[in-house]
C-alpha positions in Angstrom: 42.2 -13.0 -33.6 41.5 -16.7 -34.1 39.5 -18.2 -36.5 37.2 -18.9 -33.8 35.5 -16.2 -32.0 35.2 -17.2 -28.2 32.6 -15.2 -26.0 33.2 -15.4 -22.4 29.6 -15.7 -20.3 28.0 -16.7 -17.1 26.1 -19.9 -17.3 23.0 -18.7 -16.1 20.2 -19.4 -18.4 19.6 -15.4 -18.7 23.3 -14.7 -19.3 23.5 -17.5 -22.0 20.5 -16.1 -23.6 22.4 -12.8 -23.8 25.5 -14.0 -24.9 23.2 -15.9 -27.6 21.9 -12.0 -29.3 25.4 -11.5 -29.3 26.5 -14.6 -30.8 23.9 -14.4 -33.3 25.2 -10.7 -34.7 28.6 -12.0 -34.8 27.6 -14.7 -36.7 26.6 -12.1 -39.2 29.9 -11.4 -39.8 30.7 -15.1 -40.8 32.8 -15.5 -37.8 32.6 -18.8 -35.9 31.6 -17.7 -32.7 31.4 -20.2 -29.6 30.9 -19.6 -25.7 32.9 -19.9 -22.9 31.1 -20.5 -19.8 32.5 -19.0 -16.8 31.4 -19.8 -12.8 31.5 -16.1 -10.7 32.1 -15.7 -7.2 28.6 -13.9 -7.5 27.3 -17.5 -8.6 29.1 -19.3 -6.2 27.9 -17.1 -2.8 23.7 -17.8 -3.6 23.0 -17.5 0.1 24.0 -13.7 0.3 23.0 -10.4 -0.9 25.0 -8.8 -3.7 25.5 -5.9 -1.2 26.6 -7.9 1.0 29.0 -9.6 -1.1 31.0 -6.8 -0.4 32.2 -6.1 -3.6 31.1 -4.5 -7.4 31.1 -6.6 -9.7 30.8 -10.1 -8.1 29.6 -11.3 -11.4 31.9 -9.5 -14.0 35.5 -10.2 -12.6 36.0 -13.7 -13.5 34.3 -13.5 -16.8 36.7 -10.8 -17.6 39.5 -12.5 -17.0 39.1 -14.8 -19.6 39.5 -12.3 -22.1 42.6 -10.5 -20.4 44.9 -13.9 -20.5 43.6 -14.6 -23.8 41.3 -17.3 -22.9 38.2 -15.6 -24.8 38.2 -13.0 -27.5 35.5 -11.0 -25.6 32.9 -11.0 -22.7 29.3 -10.3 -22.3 27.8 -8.9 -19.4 24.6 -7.0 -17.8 26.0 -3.7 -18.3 24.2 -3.2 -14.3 26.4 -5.5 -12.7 29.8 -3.8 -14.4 32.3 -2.2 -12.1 32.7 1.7 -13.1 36.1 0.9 -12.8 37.7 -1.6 -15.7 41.0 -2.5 -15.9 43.2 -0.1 -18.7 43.7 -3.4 -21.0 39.7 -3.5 -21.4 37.5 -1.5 -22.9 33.3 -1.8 -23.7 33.8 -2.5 -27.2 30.0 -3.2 -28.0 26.7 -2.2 -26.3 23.5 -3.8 -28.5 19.9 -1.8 -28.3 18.6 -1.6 -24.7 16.3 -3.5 -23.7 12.8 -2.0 -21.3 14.7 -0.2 -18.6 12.5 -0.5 -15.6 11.2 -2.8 -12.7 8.0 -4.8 -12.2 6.3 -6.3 -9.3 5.5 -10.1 -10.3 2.6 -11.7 -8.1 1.7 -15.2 -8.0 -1.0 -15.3 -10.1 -1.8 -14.0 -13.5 -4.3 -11.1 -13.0 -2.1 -10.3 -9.2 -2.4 -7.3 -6.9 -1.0 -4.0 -8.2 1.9 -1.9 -5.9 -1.2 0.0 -4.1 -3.5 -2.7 -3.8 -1.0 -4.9 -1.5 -2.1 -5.6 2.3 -0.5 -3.8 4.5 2.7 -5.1 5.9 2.7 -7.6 2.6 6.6 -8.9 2.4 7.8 -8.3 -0.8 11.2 -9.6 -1.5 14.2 -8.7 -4.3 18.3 -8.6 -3.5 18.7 -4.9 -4.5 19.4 -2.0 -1.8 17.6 0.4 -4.6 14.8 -1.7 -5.0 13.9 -1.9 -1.4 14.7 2.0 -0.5 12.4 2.5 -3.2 9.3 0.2 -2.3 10.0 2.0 1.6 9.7 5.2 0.4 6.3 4.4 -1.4 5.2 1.7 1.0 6.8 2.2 4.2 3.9 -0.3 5.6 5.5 -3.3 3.5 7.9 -6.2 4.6 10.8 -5.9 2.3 12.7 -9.4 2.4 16.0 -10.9 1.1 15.5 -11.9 -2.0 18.6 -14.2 -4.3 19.1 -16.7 -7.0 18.6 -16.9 -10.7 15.3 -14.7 -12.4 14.2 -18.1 -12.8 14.9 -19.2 -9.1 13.2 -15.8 -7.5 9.9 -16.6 -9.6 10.0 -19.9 -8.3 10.2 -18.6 -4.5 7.3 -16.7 -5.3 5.1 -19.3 -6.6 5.9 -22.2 -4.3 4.1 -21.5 -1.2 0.7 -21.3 -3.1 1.7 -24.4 -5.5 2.6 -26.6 -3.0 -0.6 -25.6 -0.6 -2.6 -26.6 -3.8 -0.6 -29.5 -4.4 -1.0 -30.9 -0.7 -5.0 -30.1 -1.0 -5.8 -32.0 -3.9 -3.5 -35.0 -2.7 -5.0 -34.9 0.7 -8.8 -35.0 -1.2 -7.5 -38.1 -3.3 -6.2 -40.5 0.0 -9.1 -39.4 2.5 -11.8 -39.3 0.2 -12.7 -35.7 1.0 -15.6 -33.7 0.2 -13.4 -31.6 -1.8 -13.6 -32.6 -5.5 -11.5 -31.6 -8.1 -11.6 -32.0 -11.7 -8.4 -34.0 -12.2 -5.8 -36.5 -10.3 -2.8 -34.6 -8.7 -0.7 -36.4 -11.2 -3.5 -34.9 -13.9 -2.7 -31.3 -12.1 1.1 -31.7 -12.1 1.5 -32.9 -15.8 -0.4 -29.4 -16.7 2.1 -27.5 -14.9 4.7 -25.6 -17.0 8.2 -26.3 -16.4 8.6 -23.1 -13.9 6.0 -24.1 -12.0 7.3 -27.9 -11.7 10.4 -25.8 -10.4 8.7 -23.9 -7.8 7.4 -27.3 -6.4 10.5 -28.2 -5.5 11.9 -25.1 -3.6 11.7 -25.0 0.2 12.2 -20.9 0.8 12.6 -19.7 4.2 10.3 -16.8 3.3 6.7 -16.8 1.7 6.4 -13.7 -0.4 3.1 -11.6 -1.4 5.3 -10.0 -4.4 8.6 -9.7 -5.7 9.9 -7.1 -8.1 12.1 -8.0 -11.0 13.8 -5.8 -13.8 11.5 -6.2 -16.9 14.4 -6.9 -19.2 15.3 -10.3 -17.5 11.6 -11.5 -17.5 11.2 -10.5 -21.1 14.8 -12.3 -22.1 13.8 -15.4 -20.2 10.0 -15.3 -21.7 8.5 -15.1 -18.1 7.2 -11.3 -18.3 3.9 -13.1 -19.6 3.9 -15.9 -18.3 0.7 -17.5 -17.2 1.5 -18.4 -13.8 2.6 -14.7 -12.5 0.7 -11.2 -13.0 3.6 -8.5 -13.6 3.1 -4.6 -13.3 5.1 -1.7 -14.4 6.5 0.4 -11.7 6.4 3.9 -12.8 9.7 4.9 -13.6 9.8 8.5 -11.8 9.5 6.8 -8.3 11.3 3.5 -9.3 14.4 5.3 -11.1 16.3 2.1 -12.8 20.3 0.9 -11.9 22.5 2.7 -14.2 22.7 0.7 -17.5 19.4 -1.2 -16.4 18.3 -3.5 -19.5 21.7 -2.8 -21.4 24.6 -5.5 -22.2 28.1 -4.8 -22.6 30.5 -6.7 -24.8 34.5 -6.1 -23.6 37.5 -6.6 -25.4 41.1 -6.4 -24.8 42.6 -5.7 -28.4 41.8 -3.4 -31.1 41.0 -5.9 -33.5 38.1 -7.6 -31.8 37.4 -4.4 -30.5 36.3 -3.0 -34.4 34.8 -6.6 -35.0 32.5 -6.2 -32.2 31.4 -2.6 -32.8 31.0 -2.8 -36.4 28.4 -5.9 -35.5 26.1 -3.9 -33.2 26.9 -1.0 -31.4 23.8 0.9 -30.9 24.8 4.8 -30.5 21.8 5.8 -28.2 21.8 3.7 -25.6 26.0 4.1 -25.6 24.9 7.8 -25.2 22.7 7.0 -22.4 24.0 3.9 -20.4 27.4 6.3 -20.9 25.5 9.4 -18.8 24.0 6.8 -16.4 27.3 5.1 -15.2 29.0 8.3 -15.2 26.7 9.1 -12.9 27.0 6.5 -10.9 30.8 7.0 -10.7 31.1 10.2 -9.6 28.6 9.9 -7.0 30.2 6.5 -6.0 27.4 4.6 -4.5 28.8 1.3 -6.6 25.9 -1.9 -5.3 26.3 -0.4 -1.7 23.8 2.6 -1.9 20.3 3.0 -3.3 21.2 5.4 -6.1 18.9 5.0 -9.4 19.8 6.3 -12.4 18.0 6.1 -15.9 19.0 8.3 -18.8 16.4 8.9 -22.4 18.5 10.5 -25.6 15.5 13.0 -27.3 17.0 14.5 -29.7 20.0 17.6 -28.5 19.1 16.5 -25.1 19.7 13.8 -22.6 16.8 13.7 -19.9 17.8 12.6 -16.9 16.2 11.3 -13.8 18.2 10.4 -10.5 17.1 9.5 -7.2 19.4 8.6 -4.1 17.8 7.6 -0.7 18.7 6.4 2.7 18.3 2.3 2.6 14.9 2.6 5.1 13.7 5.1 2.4 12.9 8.2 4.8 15.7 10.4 3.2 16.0 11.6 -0.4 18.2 13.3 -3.6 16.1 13.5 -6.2 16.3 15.5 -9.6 15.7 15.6 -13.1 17.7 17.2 -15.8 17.9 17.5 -19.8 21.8 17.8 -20.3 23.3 18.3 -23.4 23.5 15.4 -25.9 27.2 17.1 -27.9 28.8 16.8 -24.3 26.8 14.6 -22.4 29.9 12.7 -20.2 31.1 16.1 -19.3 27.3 17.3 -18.5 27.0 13.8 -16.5 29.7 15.3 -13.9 28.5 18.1 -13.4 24.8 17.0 -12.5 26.9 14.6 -9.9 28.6 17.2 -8.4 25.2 19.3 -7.7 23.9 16.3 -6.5 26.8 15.9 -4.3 26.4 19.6 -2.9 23.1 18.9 -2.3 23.2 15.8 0.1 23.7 12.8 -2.1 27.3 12.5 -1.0 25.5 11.8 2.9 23.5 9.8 2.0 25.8 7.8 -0.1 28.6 7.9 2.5 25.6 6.7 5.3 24.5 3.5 3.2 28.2 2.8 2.4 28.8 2.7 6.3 25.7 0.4 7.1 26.3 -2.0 4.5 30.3 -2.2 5.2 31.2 -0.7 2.2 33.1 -1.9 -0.8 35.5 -4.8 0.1 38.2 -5.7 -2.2 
């Protein structure tokens, strides 16, 4: 290993901030530790859904490479978007303390509309099959739109409509001499904006959204889960069952060496326990991003509880169980859960959204 520790990474403004938590407990170990910034094929193709990218791990691949031709001494990732399947020369060397697992709906405004209190037919958008199986099978009144882009860029989609509308009123007052007053110029206004909202001013999205919903972990990372401009809610966990390894990173590493480095620095036992049950899970029932399957482990003490929910993309069908599996053998107990599951109709419904979407493509 050189003197220099190089840490592969998106350049997302989340995935830096990442990459920075693991910088900083490197840094611990009086290592030198830079970053590598690395451009994904999931960055490049904005305009699609990550099912319909075709392929798991649209933002892992390239940032892995790095570290198999030497380029980087390791990689950080959202342990969500990871393949199941690695290639043999890598391995998860590291995997800090999870973050909050779950999803919440984010509303344009501060004190916003819970799940229930939504109109009916309200579009609410996000880029996740899960996600939107989910919301049907609550709220199978609801407009579930496409939903891409940075954490950043979806908030922004969000609050635009309602920005601009309020940007065009008090401009409109100003040059015609309205009855509307207002208590400041529209260059008053817009200097009091925050820098997210100066951002949402400037999108044009093709689709005005009611509500979005977001994994917590990203909004807390990028400091927007209290943000004053949005109101957020917890989505209760039971009926919106997380991705496998939701709120997690993973560090890879190609050599023994860096390997020990990076889990002496931070490995964090429980959540490898659980994000290790979750994505076994998820491999043995191999949905991959191209089937609604959520998956979200909790270590409590001998046990592993475990709750896991596959659906049908419009939400009408359902697999759904919970289980306390044993925490001395919890991989093997993980495969054996899948294969009831399996027995039971997962494998169907798997095998139906795998069909609609086109399946994995290479």
């Amino acid at each position: 290993m050189s003197e220099t520790f190089t840490l592969a990474t998106r350049s997302s403004d989340l995935a830096l901030r990442q990459a920075e938590r693991v910088r900083s407990a490197l840094s611990t170990r009086r290592l030198d530790v830079e970053l590598l910034h690395v451009q994904t094929q999931g960055d490049q193709v904005r305009d699609e859904l990550i099912s319909e990218l075709g392929m798991t791990g649209a933002f892992v691949r390239a940032v892995d490479e790095r570290v198999m031709d030497g380029e980087a001494d390791a990689a950080v990732h959202s342990m969500k978007d990871m393949p199941t399947e690695q290639p043999p020369e890598l391995s998860v060397a590291g995997v800090p303390e999870r973050a909050p697992a779950g999803d919440v709906l984010v509303t344009p405004e501060e004190n916003g509309n819970g799940l229930d209190d939504l109109l009916v037919g309200a579009t609410v958008g996000t880029g996740s099959l899960r996600r939107q199986a989910q919301l049907l099978a609550t709220r199978p009144d609801l407009e579930v739109a496409p939903l891409r882009g940075n954490v950043d860029t979806r908030v922004q989609k969000l609050l635009a409509p309602t920005l601009q509308a309020e940007h065009e009123r008090r401009t409109e007052a100003e040059d015609d001499d309205s009855d509307e007053e207002f208590d400041r110029t529209p260059d008053e206004w817009f200097d009091d904006l925050t820098e997210l909202e100066r951002g949402a001013l400037e999108r044009t999205p093709d689709t005005e959204y009611d509500a979005i919903v977001l994994a917590e972990a990203g909004l807390r990372r990028l400091d927007l889960y209290d943000h004053p401009a949005v109101g957020t809610q917890r989505l209760p966990r039971s009926e919106f069952v997380p991705a496998p390894g939701q709120g997690a990173l993973a560090v890879t590493t190609a050599t023994p060496e860096t390997r020990e480095t990076v889990r002496s620095a931070f490995d964090h036992a429980p959540t490898r326990v659980t994000t290790t049950v979750e994505r076994t899970l998820l491999a043995e029932l191999g949905g991959g991003c191209v089937a609604p399957i959520g998956v979200h482990a909790l270590l409590q003490g001998e046990h592993v509880s475990v709750r896991v929910r596959v659906l049908s993309t419009d939400g009408d069908e359902e697999i759904a169980e919970s289980r306390d599996l044993s925490a001395e053998r919890h991989a093997e107990a993980a495969r054996e859960f899948a294969a009831d599951l399996r027995e039971r109709g997962a494998a169907e419904l798997i095998a139906a959204a795998r069909e609609e979407t086109g399946g994995d493509r290479p």
